[in-house]
C-alpha positions in Angstrom: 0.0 0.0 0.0 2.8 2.2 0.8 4.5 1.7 -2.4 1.4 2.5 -4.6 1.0 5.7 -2.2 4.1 6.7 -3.3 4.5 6.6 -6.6 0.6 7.8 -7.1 2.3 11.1 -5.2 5.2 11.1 -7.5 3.0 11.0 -10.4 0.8 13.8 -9.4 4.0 16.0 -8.6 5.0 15.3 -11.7 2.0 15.6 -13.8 2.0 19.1 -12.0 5.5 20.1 -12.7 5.2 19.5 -16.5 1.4 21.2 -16.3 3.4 24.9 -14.9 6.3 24.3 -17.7 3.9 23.9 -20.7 1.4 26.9 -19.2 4.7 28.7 -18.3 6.1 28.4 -22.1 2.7 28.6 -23.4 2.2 32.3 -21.7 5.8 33.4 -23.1 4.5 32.5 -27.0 1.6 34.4 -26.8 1.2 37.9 -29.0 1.2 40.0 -26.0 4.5 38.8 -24.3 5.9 38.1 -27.1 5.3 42.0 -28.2 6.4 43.3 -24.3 9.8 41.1 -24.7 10.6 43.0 -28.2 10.2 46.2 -26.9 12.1 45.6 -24.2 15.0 43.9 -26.2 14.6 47.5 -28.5 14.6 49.8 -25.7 18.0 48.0 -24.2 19.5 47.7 -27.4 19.0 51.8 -28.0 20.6 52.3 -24.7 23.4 50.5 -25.5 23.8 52.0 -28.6 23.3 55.8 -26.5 26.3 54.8 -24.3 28.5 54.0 -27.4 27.7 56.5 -29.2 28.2 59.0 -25.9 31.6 57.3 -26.0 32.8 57.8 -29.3 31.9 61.1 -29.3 33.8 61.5 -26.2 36.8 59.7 -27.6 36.8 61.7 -31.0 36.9 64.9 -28.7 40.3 63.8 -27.1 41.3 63.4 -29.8 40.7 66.3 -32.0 41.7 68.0 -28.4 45.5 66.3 -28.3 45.9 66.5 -32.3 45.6 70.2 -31.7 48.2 70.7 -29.4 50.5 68.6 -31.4 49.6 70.4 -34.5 49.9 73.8 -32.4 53.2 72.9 -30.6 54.4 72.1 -34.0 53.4 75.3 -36.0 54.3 77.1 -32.9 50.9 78.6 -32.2 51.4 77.6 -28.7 54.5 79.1 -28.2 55.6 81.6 -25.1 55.3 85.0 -26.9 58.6 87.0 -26.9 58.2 90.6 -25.4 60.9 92.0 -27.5 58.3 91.6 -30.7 55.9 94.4 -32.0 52.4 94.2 -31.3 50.1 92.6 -34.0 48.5 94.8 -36.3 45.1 95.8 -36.2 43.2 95.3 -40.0 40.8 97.9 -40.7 37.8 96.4 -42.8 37.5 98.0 -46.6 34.2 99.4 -47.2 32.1 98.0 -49.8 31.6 100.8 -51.9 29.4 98.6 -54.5 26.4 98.2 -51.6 23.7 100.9 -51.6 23.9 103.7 -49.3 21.9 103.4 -46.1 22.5 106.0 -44.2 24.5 109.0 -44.2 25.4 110.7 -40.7 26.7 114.0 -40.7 29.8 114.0 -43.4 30.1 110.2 -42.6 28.5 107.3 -45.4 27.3 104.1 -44.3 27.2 101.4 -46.4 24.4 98.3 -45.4 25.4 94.9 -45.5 22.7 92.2 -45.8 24.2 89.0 -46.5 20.3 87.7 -47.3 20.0 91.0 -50.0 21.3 89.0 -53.2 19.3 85.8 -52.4 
């Protein structure tokens, strides 16, 4: 009696067990969770792609940053200036004389600039 106790037992737990797996996979196939699992997959696949991107870009910014300062080292841009040199010049613009007249202040023209006006 014992032994047909048992294994009846067994066979229930069993029959049990392999009822949740099937319902279990059954649940994960249908339309809904099968739609929730995509978007989730999407949604951590853009954030990956967000932090690698954020990293490039951060990468690419050293180094533009350390080209530079070789490039300025070696054209001497980033020299020590010497005092015993003359101050830069100052360029004065040259008027556009071509432009139409805009507005005229005391003995003084003005010329307008519109960089839109020939478009």
């Amino acid at each position: 009696m014992f032994r047909r106790t048992f294994w009846f037992g067994t066979g229930v737990a069993a029959g049990v067990w392999a009822t949740t797996k099937v319902n279990r996979k059954l649940k994960q196939l249908t339309p809904e969770h099968l739609a929730v699992a995509a978007a989730n997959k999407a949604l951590e696949a853009g954030h990956k792609l967000k932090d690698s991107a954020v990293h490039f870009a951060l990468d690419v910014r050293a180094g533009m940053a350390q080209r530079e300062a070789e490039l300025g080292d070696a054209l001497g841009i980033n020299a020590p200036v010497d005092p015993e040199l003359p101050a830069p010049r100052q360029h004065i613009a040259i008027e556009n004389r071509n432009t139409p007249l805009s507005v005229e202040r005391n003995d003084r023209t003005t010329y307008s600039y519109n960089r839109n006006e020939d478009h």
